[in-house]
C-alpha positions, 0 to 999 in steps of 0.5 A: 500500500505504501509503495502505491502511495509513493509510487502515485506521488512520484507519477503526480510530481512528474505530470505536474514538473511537464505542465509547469515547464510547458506553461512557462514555455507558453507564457514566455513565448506569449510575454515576448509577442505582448512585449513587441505589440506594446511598443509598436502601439507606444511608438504609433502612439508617439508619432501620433501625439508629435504629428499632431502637436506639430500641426497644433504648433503651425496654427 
């Protein structure tokens, strides 16, 4: 009885060890994707608010 315990245990460990490292994997790869989309939306931000305070400016 204790050998299944520990052996059930053991087989719990190993599953969740597999979806831990495949989680981290995925939200890695989804950081990096959301870490590009926000600063080509900050730069299009930038070159919106220059665009428009240079015509602001010329008024």
């Amino acid at each position: 009885m204790q050998f299944l315990i520990a052996g059930i245990i053991g087989l719990m460990s190993f599953i969740g060890s597999l979806f831990t490292r495949s989680v981290s994997v995925a939200l890695e790869y989804s950081a990096k994707r959301l870490v590009i989309i926000a600063s080509v939306v900050a730069l299009m931000a930038t070159f919106v608010a220059a665009f428009y305070f240079c015509n602001k400016a010329d008024n």
